[in-house]
C-alpha positions in Angstrom: -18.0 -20.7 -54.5 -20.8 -18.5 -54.8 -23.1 -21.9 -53.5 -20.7 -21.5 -50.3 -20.9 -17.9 -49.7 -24.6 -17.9 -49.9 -24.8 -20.9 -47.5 -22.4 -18.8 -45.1 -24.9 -15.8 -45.5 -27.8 -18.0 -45.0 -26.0 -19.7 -41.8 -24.8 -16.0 -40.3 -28.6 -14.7 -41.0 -30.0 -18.1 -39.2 -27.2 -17.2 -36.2 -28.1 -13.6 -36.1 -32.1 -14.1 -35.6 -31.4 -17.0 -33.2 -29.4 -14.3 -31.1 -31.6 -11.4 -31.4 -34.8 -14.3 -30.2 -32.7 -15.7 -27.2 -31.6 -11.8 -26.4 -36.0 -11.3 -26.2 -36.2 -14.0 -24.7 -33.9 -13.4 -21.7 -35.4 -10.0 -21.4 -39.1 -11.2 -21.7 -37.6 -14.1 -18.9 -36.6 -10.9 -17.4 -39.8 -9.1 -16.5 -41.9 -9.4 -13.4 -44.9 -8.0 -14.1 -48.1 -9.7 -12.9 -51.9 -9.0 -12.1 -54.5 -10.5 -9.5 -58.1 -9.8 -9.4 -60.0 -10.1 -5.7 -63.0 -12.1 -7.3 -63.2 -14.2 -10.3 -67.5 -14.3 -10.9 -69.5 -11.7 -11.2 -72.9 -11.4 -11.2 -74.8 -9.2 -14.0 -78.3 -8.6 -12.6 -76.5 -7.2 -9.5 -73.5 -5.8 -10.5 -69.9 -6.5 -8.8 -66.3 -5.0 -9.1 -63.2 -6.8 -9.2 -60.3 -5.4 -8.0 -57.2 -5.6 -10.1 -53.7 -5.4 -8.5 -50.5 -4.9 -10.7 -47.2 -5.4 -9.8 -43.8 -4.8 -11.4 -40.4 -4.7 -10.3 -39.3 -1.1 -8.8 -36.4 -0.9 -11.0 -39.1 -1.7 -14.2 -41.2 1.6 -13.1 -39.9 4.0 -16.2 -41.4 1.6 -18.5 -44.9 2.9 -19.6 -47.3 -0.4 -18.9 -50.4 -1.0 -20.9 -53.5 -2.7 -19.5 -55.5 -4.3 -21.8 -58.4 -7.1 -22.0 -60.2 -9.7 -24.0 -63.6 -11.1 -24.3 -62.8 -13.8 -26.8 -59.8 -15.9 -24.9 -56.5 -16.3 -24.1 -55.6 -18.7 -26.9 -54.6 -18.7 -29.2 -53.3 -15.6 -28.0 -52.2 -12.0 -30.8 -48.7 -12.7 -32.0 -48.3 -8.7 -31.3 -49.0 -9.6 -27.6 -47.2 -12.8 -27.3 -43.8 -11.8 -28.3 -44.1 -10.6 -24.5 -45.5 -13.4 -22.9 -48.4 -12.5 -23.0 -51.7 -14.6 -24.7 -55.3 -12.6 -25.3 -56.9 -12.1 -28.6 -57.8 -8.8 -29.9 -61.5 -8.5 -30.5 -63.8 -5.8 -30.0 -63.1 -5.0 -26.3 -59.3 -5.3 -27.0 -60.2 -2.0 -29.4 -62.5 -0.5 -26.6 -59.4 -0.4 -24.0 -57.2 1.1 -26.8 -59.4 3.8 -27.4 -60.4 4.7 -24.0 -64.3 3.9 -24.4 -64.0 0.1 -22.1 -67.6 1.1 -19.9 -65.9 -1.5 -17.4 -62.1 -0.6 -16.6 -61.7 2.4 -13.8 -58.6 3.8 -13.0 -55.7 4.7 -14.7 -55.1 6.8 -17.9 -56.6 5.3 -21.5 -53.8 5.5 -24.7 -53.3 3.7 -28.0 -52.1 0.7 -26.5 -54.5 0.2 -23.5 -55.1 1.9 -19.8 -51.8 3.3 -18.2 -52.0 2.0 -15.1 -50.8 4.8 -12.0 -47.6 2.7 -10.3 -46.5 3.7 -6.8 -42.8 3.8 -5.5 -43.3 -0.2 -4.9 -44.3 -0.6 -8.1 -48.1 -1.4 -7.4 -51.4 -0.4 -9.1 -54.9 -0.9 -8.4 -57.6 -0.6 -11.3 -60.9 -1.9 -11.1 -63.4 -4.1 -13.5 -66.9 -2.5 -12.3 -70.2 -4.3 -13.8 -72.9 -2.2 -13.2 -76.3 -4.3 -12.5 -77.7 -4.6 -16.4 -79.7 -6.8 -17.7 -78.0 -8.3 -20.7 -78.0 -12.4 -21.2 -76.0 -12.2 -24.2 -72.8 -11.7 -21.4 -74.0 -14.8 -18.8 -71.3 -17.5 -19.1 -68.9 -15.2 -21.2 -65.6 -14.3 -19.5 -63.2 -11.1 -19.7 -59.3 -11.4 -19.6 -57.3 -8.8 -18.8 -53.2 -8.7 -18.5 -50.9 -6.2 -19.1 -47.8 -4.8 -20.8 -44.7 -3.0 -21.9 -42.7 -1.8 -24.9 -39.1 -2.6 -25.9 -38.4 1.1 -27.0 -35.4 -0.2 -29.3 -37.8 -2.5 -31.7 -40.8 -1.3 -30.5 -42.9 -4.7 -30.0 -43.8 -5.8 -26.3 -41.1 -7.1 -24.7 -42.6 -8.1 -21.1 -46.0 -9.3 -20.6 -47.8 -10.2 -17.2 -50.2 -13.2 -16.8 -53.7 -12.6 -17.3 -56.8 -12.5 -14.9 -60.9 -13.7 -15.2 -63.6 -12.8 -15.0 -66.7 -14.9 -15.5 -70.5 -13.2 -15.7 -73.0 -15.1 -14.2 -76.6 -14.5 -13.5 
């Protein structure tokens, strides 16, 4: 007996999370967020911008959205991030976008989580990705990924995540 009721508490707890996951995952299936850039190389001995545009659905406009960015990949991706879809590791730029101090990301507002992008009525945003003309090697053949998000506000972990852009330095 108390074999059985344990196996019907383990069954009801594996029903519950399986549930709750396909309820996230209709509501990550859900969003519509998604990001283009106008370029996808930039040079850094002459500088370059790359023009971000962000789009969500109208209806999705009361969500606060997060921009953020990687230097080190896509893959395998923060679990944090990817429970909305959306793959970049956190690495040191990840931490310059959540504190405001990215030197390459204008427009927007910086937070905790990453640059508030400023939707219109339509539900777009522009940012841009400006390189100033520097003279650092170290960043030829490197690439930065940026994508973007929102919060579920019941459990508080990203629940809608857009696809992600590059950008590749060059000479």
């Amino acid at each position: 007996m108390i074999c059985s009721n344990r196996l019907i508490r383990s069954l009801s707890l594996v029903l519950a999370l399986s549930i709750a996951h396909a309820s996230a995952s209709a509501q990550t299936q859900a969003c519509a967020g998604s990001i283009t850039g106008d370029v996808s190389v930039v040079s850094i001995s002459a500088g370059g911008v790359q023009n971000l545009t962000l789009s969500v659905l109208p209806s999705q406009l009361p969500n606060f959205w997060y921009l953020t960015g990687s230097m080190s990949g896509t893959l395998p991706g923060s679990p944090f991030l990817a429970t909305a879809g959306l793959y970049l590791n956190f690495d040191r730029y990840t931490y310059a976008m959540t504190t405001g101090t990215s030197p390459l990301v204008r427009g927007g507002t910086p937070n905790a989580y990453g640059v508030i992008p400023n939707f219109d009525a339509q539900g777009i945003a522009h940012l841009q990705v400006v390189v100033p003309p520097m003279a650092l090697p170290a960043l030829i053949g490197r690439t930065v990924h940026h994508g973007f998000f929102t919060f579920d506000t019941i459990n508080l972990e990203p629940s809608c995540g857009s696809n992600t852009v590059a950008l590749l330095f060059v000479p």
